[in-house]
MARTOR-214340 format. One record per residue (C-alpha): residue number from 1; residue in three letters; x, y, z. Coordinates in pm, 1 decimal, m for minus. Example, Ala and Ser with C-alpha at 12.3 -4.5 7.8 and 13.67 -1.06 7.14 Angstrom:
! MARTOR-214340
ATOM seq type     east    north       up
ATOM   1  ALA   1230.0   m450.0    780.0
ATOM   2  SER   1367.0   m106.0    714.0
This chain:
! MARTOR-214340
ATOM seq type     east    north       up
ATOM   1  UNK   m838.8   m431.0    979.2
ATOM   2  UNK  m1014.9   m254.9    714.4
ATOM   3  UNK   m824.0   m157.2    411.7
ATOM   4  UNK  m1062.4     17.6    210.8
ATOM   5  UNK   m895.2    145.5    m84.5
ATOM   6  UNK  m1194.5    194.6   m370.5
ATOM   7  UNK  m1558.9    310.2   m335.2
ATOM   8  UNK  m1782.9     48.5   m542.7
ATOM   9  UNK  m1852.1    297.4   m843.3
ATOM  10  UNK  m2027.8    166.0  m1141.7
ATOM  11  UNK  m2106.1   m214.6  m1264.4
ATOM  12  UNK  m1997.6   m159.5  m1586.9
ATOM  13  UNK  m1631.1   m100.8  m1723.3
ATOM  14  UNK  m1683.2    144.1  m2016.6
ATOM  15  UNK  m1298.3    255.5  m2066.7
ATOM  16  UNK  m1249.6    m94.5  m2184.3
ATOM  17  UNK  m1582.9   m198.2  m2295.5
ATOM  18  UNK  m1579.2   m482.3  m2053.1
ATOM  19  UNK  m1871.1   m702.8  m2084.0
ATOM  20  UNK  m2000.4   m966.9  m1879.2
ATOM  21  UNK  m1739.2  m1276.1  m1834.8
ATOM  22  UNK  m1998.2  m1540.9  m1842.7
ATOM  23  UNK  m2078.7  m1444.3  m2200.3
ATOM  24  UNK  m1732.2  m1558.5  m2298.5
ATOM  25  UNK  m1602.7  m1823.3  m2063.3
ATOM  26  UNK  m1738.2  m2178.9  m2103.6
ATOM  27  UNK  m1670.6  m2363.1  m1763.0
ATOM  28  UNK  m1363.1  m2417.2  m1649.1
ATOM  29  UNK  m1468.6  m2403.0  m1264.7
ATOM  30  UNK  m1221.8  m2316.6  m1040.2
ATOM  31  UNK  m1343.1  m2368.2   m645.6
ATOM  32  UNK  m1024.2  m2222.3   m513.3
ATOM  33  UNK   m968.7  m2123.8   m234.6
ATOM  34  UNK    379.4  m1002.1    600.4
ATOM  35  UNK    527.1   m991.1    797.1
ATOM  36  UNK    815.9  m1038.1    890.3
ATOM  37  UNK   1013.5  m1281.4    621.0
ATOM  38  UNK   1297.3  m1486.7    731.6
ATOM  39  UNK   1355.1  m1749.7    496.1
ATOM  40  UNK   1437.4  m1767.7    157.9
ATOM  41  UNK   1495.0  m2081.3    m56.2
ATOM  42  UNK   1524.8  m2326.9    274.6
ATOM  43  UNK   1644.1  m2672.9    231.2
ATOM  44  UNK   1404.6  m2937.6     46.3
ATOM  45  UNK   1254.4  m2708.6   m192.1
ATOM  46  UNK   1374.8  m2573.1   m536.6
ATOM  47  UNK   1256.6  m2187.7   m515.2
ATOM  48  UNK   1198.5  m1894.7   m316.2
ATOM  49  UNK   1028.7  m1928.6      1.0
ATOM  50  UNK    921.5  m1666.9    248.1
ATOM  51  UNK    807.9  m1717.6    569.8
ATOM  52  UNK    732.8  m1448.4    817.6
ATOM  53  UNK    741.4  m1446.6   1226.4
ATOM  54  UNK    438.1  m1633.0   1346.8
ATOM  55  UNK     96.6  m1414.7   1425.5
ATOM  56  UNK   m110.8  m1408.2   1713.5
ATOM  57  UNK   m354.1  m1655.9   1775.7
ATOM  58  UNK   m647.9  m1429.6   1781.5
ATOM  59  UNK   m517.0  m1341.1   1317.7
ATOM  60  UNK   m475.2  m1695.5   1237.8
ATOM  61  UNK   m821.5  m1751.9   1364.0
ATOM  62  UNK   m962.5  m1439.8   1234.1
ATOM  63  UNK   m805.4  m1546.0    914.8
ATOM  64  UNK   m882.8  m1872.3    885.7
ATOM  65  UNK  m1258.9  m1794.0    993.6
ATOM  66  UNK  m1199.0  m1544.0    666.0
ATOM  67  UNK  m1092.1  m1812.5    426.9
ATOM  68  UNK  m1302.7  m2126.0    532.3
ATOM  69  UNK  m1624.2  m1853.2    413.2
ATOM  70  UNK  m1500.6  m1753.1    155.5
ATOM  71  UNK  m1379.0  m2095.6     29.1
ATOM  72  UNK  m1724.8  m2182.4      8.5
ATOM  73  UNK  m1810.7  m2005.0   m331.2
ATOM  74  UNK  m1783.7  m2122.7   m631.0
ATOM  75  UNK  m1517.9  m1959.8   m878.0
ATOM  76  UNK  m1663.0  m2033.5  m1251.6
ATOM  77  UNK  m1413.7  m1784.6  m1406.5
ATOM  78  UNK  m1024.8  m1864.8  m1304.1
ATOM  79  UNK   m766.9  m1616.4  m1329.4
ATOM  80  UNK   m582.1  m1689.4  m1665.2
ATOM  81  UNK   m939.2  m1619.6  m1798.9
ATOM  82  UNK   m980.4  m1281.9  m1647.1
ATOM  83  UNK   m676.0  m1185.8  m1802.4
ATOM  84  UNK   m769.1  m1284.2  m2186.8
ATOM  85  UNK  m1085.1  m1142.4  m2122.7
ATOM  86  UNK   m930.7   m775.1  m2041.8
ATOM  87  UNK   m705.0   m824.8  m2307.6
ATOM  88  UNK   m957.7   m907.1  m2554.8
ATOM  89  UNK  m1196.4   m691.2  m2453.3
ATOM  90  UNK   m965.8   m398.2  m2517.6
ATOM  91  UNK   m827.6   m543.4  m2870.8
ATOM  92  UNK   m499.1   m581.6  m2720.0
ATOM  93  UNK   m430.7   m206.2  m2663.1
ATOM  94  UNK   m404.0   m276.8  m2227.7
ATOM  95  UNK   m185.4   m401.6  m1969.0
ATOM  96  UNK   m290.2   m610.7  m1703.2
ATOM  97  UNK    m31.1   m545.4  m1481.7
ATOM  98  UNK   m156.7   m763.5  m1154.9
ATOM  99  UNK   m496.2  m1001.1  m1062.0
ATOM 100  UNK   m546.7  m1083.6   m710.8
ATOM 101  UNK   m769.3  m1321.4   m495.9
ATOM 102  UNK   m796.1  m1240.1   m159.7
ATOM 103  UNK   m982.5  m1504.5     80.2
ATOM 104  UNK   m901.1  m1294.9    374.8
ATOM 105  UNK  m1115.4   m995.5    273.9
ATOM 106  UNK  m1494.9   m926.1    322.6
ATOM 107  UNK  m1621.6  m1064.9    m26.7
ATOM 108  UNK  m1434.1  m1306.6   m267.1
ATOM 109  UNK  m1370.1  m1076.3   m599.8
ATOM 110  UNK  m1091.6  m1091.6   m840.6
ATOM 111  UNK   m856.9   m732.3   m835.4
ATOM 112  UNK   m731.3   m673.3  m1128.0
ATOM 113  UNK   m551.8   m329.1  m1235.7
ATOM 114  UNK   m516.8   m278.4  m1574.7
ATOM 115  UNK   m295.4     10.2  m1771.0
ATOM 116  UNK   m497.9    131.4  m2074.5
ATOM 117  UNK   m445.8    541.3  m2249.5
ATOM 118  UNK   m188.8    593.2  m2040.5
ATOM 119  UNK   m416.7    501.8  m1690.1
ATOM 120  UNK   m414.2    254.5  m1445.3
ATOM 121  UNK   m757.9    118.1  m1330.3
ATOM 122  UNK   m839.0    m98.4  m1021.7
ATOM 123  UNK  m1128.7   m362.4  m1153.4
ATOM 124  UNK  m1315.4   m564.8   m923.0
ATOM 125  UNK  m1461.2   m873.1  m1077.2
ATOM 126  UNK  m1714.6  m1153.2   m935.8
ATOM 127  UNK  m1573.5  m1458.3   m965.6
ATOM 128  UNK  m1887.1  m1639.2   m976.6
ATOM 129  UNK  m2072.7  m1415.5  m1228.6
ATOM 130  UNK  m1813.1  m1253.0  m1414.7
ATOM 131  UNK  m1988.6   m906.3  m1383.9
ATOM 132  UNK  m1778.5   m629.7  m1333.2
ATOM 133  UNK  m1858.1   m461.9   m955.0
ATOM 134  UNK  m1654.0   m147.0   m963.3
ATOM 135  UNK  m1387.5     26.7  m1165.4
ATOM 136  UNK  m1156.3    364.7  m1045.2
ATOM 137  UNK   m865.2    508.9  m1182.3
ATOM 138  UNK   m540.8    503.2   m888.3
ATOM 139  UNK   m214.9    638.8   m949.1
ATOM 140  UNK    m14.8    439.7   m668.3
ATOM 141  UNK      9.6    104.5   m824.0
ATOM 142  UNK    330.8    m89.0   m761.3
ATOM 143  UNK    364.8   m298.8  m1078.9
ATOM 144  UNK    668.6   m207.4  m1307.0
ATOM 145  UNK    558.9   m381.4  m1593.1
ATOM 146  UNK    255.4   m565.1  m1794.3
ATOM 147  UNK    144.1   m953.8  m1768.8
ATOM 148  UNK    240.5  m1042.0  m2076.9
ATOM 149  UNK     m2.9  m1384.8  m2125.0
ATOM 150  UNK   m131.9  m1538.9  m2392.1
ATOM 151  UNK   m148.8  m1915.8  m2320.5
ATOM 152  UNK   m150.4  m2022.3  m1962.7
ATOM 153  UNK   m126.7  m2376.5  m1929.6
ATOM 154  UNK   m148.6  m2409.3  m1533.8
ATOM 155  UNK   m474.4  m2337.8  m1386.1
ATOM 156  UNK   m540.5  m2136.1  m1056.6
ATOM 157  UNK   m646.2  m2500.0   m844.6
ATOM 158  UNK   m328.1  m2616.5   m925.6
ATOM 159  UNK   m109.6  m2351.7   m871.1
ATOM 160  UNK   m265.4  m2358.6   m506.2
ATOM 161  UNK   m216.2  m2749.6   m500.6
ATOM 162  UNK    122.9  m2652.6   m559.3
ATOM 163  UNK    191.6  m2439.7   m341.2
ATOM 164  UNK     19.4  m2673.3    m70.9
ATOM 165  UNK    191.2  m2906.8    m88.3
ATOM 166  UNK    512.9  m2700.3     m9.3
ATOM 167  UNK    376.7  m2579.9    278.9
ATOM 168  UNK     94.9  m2717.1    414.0
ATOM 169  UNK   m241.0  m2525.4    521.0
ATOM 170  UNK   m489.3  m2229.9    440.9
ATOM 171  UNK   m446.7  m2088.0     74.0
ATOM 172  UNK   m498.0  m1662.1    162.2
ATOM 173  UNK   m418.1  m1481.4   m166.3
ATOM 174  UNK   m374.7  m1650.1   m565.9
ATOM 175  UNK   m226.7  m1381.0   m729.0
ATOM 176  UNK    m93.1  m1366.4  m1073.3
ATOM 177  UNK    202.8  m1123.4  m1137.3
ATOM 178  UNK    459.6  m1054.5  m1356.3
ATOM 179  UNK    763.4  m1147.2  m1142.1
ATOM 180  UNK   1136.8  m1102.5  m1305.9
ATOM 181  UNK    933.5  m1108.3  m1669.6
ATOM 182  UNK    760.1  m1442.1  m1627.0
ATOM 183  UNK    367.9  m1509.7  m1533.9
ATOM 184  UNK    404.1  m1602.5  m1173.4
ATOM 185  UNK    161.6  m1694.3   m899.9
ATOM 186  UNK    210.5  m1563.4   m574.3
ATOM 187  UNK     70.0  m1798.9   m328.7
ATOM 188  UNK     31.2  m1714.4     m1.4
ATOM 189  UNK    m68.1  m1959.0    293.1
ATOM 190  UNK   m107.5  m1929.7    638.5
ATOM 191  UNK     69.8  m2241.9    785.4
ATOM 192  UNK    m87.7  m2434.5   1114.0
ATOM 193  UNK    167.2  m2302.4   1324.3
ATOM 194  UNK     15.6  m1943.8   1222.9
ATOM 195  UNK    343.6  m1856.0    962.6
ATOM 196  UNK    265.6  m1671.8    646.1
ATOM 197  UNK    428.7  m1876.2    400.3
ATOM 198  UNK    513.7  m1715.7      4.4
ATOM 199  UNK    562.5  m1955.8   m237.7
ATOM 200  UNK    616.3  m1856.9   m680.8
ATOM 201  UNK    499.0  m2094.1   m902.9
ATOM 202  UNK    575.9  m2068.4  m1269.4
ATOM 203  UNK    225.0  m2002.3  m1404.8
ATOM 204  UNK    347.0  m2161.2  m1767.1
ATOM 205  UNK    552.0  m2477.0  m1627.6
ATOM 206  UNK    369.1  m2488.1  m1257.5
ATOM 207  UNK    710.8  m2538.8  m1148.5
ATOM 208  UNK    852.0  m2377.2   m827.8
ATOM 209  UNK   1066.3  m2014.0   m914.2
ATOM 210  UNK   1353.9  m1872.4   m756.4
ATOM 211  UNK   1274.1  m1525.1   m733.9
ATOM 212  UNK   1607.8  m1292.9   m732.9
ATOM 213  UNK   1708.7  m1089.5   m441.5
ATOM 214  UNK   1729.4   m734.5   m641.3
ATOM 215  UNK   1372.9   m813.3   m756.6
ATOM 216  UNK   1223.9   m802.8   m394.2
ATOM 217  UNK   1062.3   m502.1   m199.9
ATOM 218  UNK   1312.4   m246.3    m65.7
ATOM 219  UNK   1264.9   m185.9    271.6
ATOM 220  UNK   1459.2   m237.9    601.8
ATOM 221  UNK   1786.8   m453.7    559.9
ATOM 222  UNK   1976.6   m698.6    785.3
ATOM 223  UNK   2293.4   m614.2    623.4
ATOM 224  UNK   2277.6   m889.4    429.6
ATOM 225  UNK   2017.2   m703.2    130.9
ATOM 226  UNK   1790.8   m951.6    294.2
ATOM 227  UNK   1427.3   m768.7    369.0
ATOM 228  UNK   1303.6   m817.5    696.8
ATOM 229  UNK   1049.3   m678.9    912.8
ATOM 230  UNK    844.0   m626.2    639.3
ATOM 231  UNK    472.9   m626.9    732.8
ATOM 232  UNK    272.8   m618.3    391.2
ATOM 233  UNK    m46.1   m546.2    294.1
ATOM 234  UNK    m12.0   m714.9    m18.5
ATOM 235  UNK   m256.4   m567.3   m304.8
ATOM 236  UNK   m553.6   m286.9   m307.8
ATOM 237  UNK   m760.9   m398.9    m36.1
ATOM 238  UNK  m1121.3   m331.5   m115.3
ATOM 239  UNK  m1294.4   m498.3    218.4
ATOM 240  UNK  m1242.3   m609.0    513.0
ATOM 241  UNK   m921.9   m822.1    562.8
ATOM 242  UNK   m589.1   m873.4    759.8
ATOM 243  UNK   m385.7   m713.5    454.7
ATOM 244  UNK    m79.0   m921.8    519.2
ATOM 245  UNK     67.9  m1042.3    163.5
ATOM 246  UNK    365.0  m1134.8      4.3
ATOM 247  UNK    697.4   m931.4    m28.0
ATOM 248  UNK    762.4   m952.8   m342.4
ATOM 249  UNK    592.4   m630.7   m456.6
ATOM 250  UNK    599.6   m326.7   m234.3
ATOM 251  UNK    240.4   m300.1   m177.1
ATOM 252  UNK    312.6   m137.3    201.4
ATOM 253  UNK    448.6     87.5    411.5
ATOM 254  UNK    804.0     20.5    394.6
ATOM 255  UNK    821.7    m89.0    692.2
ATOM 256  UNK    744.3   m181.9    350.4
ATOM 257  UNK    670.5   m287.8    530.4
ATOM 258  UNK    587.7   m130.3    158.8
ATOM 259  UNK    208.8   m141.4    m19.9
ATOM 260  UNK    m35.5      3.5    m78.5
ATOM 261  UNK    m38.7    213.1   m101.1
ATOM 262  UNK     37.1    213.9   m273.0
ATOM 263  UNK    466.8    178.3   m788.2
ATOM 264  UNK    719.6    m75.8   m614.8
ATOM 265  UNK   1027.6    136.8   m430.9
ATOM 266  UNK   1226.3    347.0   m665.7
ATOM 267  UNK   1572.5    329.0   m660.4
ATOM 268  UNK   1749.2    624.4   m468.3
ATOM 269  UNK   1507.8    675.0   m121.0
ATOM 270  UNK   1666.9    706.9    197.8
ATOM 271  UNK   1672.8    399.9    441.0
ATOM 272  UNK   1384.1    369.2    671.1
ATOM 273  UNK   1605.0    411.6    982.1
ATOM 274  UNK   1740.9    739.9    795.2
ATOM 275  UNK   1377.0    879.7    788.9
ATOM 276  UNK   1300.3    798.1   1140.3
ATOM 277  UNK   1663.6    932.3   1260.6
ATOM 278  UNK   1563.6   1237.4   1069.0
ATOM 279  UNK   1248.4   1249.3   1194.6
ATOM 280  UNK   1342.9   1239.2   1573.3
ATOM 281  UNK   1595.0   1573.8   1558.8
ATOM 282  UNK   1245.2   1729.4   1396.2
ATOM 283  UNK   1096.1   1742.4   1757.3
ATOM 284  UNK   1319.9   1683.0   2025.3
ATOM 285  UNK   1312.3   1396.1   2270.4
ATOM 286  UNK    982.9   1289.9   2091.2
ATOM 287  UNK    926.4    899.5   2024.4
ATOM 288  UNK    928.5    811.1   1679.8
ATOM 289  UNK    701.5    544.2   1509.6
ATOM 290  UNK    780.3    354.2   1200.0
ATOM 291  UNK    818.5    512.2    865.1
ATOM 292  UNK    559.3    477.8    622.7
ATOM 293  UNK    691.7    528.9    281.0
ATOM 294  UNK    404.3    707.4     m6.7
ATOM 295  UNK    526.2    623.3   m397.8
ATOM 296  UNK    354.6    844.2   m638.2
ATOM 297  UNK    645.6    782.7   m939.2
ATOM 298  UNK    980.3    714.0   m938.6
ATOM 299  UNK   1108.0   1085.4   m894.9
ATOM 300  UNK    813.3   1144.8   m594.6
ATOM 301  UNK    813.9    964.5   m256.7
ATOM 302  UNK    800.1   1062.3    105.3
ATOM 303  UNK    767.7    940.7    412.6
ATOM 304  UNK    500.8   1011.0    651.0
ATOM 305  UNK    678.3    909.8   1049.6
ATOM 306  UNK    478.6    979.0   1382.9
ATOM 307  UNK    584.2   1132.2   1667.3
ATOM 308  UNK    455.3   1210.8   2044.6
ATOM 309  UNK    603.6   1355.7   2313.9
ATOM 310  UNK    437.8   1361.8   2635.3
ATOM 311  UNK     47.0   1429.7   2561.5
ATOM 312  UNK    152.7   1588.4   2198.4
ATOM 313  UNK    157.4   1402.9   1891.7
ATOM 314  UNK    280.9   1489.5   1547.0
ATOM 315  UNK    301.0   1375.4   1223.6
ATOM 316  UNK    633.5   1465.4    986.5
ATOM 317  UNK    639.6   1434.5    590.0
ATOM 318  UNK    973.6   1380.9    439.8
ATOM 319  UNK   1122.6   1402.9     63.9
ATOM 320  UNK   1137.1   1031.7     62.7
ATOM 321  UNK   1478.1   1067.8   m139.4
ATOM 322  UNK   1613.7   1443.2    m28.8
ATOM 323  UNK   1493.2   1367.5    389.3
ATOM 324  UNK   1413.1   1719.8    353.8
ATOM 325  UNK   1063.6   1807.1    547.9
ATOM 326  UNK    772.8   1902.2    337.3
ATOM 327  UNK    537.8   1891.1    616.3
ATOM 328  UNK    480.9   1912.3    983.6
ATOM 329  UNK    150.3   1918.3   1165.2
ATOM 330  UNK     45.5   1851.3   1521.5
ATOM 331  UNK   m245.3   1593.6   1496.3
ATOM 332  UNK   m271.4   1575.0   1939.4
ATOM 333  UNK   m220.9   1696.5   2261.3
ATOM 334  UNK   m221.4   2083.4   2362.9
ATOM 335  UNK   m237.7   2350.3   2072.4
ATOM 336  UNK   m211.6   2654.3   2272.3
ATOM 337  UNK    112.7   2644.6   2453.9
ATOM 338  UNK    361.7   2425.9   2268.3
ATOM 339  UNK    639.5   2563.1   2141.5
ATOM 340  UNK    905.1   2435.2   1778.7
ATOM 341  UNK   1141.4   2576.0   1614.2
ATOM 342  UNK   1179.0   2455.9   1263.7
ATOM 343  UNK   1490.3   2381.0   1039.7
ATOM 344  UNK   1499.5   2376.9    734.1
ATOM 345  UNK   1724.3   2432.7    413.2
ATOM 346  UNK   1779.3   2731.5    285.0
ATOM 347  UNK   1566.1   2967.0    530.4
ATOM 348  UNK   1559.9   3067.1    860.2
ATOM 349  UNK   1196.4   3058.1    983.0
ATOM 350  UNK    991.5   3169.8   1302.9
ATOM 351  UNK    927.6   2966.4   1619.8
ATOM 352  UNK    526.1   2830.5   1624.0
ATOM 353  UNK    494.1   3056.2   1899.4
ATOM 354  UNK    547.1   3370.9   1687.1
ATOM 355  UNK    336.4   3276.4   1435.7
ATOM 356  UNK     61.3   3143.6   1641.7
ATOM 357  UNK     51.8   3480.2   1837.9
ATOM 358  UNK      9.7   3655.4   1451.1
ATOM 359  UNK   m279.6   3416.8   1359.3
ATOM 360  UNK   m475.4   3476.5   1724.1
ATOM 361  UNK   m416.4   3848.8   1684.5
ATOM 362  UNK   m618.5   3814.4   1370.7
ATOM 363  UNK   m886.5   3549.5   1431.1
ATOM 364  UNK   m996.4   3545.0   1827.7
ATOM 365  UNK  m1031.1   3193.2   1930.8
ATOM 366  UNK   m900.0   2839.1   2007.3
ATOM 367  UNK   m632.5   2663.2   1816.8
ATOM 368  UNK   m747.5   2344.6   1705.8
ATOM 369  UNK   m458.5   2251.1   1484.6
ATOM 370  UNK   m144.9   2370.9   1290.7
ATOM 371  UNK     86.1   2304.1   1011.7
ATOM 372  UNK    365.0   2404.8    847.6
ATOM 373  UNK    468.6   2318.3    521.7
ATOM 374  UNK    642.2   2517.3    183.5
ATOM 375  UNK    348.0   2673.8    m14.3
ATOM 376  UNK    458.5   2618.6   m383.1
ATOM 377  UNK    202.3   2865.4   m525.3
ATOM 378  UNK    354.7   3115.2   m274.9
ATOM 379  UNK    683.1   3016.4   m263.8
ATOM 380  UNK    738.2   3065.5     74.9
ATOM 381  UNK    723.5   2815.8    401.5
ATOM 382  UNK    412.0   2890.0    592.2
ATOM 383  UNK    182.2   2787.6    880.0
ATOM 384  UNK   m141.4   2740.5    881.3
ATOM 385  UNK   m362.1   2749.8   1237.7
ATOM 386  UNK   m723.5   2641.9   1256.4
ATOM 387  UNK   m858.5   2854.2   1527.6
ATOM 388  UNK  m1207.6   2820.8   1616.1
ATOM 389  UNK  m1390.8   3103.2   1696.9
ATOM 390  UNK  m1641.7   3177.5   2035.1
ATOM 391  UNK  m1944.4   3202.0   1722.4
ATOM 392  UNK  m1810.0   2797.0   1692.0
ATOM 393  UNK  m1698.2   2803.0   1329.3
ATOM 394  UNK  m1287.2   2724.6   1241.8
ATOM 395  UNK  m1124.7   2958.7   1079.3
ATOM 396  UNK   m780.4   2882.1    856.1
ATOM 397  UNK   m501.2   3114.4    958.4
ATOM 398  UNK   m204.7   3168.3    715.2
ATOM 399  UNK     83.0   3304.8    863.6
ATOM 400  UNK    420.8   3364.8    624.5
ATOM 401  UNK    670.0   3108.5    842.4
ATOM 402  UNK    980.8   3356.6    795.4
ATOM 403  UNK    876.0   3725.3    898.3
ATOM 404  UNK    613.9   3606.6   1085.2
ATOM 405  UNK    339.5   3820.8    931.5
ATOM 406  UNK      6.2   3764.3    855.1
ATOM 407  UNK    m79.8   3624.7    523.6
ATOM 408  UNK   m461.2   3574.9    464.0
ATOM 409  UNK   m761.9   3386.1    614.2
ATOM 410  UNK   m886.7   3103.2    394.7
C-alpha cells in the first residue's frame, strides 16, 4: 500500500544547516535490519508487549520479501548518531522529536522530524551515505514532546537483538521515541506465525520498559481502556510499504487505528463509535465505514466517516470533539436525482433538491458533484454543485444552503 506522505524536495537541509553525516561520523556500522493489539505485558517478559491479530499470508510475505531487501544494505550511520548530528548541527536550538527505520518501505532511509523556529520538518536521511534526500515542513506530527539525548549507550543492533530475542523473527521498524520521557526504541517484528509484535527497550539501559496505559494511542476501547482494533500506520510513510506500526503513538486513523496522519489524540474527541453513530443519522439507512480521525492541534480534529447507500456514496466531516458536521459531499453514484435534507445546529437549511434546482437554473448542465459545508468567510452554510456544461467545461455553483438562492459562480 503506498503511503506517500512527502515529495523528495531538495538534498540539502538549509533550515538547519545540515551537512553531510559521513563528514562527522567515524564508523560505527550498524547492518540492521497494527493492527489489532491484544496483549500487553504477557507472562515471561518484564515490559509492555503488543501483539496484534495475525495478517494474511499474502502481508507477511509481502513484508518479509520487503525486509530481507532491504536488510541487505549496509547502515554506516546508526540512529543515536543521527540524532547528535541534528542536534549539533543546529547548536542545540532543535527538537528531534522521532527517527524511524522502516524495512517495509520502498528504500531504507532514516525519518526523522525535527522541531526547529517554531516548525516541524520531516528529514529523510541515507543511512549508508549520510546525505540528506529530502526535507518538508508538516503540521500533523504526533509527537508531544522532544528526544531529549545526549549519551546513548545502547546501539540500534542491539536494541533489535533485544527485541529478538523476545519475540522471535523479522525486525520491520527501529524507531527511537520519546516514550513517557525516556529514549525508547520501538521495535517492531513480524513474528513467524505472521503477528506484529511491539516491544520498548530502554535506549539508555537496553532493558525491556513497561509502557503505561494513559500513555498509549486513544482509539476504540474494550471497556477495559485497553486499545484494540487499532490498525496503525506507524510513522510518515515516504514509499512504498504495508504501514502497519506500533500503537504507541497515534500515527493512524483512529481506528487509530490513529497515524498519520497524521499530533497524538488530544484529550476531549468523541469515541469512534460516537462519530460513526453520528454519521449514520447524517444519511439515512446508509452503511457506515470506519472513522478516520485528522489531528491538526489539540483544539482541531475531525473525523472524516464514509457512507453508501445503494449505488451512492458519501463522505461526512465531523468536529472531531463537537460531532457537529463541517462537511458533506457525495463522492459516487447518481448526482441528478438524489435527494438530503440536512441538520444542523442552529439553522434550518434547504433540501439538495432545492438548491440543486437554483444552481441548474443558473449554469445548464450535468451535476458532477456537490457539497455542503459552513463558508466561514461568508458565514453562512452553503452548497456547492459542479455542473458541467454541454461546451464540456465544470462550472462551480454556489448556492446559499438556507434561502436557497443563488450565490455566485466560482
Amino acid at each position: 500500500m503506498e503511503r506517500t506522505v512527502i515529495s523528495r524536495l531538495c538534498y540539502r537541509y538549509a533550515a538547519l544547516g545540515l551537512l553531510s553525516l559521513s563528514a562527522l561520523v567515524a564508523g560505527c556500522a550498524d547492518n540492521a535490519t497494527g493492527p489489532n493489539a491484544t496483549t500487553n505485558n504477557p507472562p515471561g517478559t518484564s515490559g509492555t508487549v503488543e501483539v496484534s491479530d495475525p495478517v494474511t499470508s499474502q502481508e507477511a510475505t509481502a513484508v518479509r520479501a520487503n525486509v530481507q531487501r532491504n536488510s541487505q544494505d549496509t547502515i554506516v550511520i546508526s540512529i543515536d548518531q543521527i540524532i547528535q548530528m541534528l542536534i549539533s548541527q543546529s547548536g542545540g536550538t532543535s527538537d528531534v522529536l522521532g527517527v524511524n527505520l522502516d524495512y517495509d518501505s520502498d528504500h531504507l532511509n532514516y525519518e526523522c522530524v525535527v522541531r526547529s523556529g517554531g516548525k516541524v520538518y520531516l528529514i529523510v536521511i541515507d543511512p549508508k551515505s549520510g546525505a540528506v534526500k529530502s526535507k518538508e515542513e508538516i503540521t500533523d506530527y504526533y509527537y508531544p514532546s522532544a528526544i531529549v539525548i545526549r549519551n546513548i549507550t545502547i546501539k540500534t543492533k542491539d536494541a533489535k537483538e533485544k527485541g529478538k530475542k523476545i519475540a522471535d523473527g523479522d525486525v520491520v521498524e527501529c524507531n527511537l521515541e520519546n516514550v513517557d520521557s525516556t529514549p525508547t526504541y520501538v521495535i517492531i517484528i513480524l513474528t513467524k506465525d505472521n503477528h506484529y509484535v511491539t516491544v520498548y527497550i530502554d535506549a539508555q539501559t537496553g532493558q525491556q520498559r513497561t509502557v503505561k496505559e494513559d500513555e498509549k494511542c486513544k482509539g476504540e476501547d474494550q471497556g477495559d481502556g485497553k486499545h484494540k482494533n487499532k490498525n496503525g500506520r506507524g510513522h510518515y510513510r515516504h514509499g512504498n510499504g504495508h504501514g502497519y506500526g506500533h500503537g504507541f503513538h497515534c500515527h493512524c486513523d483512529c481506528d487509530d487505528n490513529g497515524n498519520t496522519d497524521s499530533t497524538k489524540v488530544p484529550p476531549g474527541v468523541i469515541s469512534v463509535d460516537s462519530a460513526r453513530a453520528i454519521s449514520g443519522h447524517i444519511i439515512d439507512s446508509a452503511v457506515v465505514g470506519d472513522p478516520k480521525i485528522h489531528v491538526t492541534n489539540d483544539s482541531t480534529a475531525t473525523y472524516t466517516v464514509s457512507l453508501s447507500r445503494d449505488s451512492n456514496t458519501y463522505e461526512v466531516t465531523l468536529d472531531a470533539f463537537k460531532g457537529s458536521l463541517v462537511q458533506i459531499r457525495q463522492t459516487g453514484g447518481r448526482f441528478d436525482s438524489t435527494d438530503y435534507t440536512p441538520s444542523v445546529k442552529g439553522d434550518t437549511l434547504v433540501k439538495l433538491s432545492v438548491a440543486r434546482i437554483a444552481a441548474l437554473a443558473q449554469v445548464a448542465g450535468q451535476v458532477q458533484s456537490w457539497s455542503l459545508e459552513y463558508d466561514k468567510t461568508d458565514a453562512k452554510w452553503e452548497y456547492t454543485f459542479d455542473i458541467k456544461t454541454a461546451a464540456g467545461d465544470t462550472k462551480h455553483v454556489v448556492v446559499d444552503a438556507k434561502t436557497g438562492l443563488f450565490i455566485r459562480i466560482k
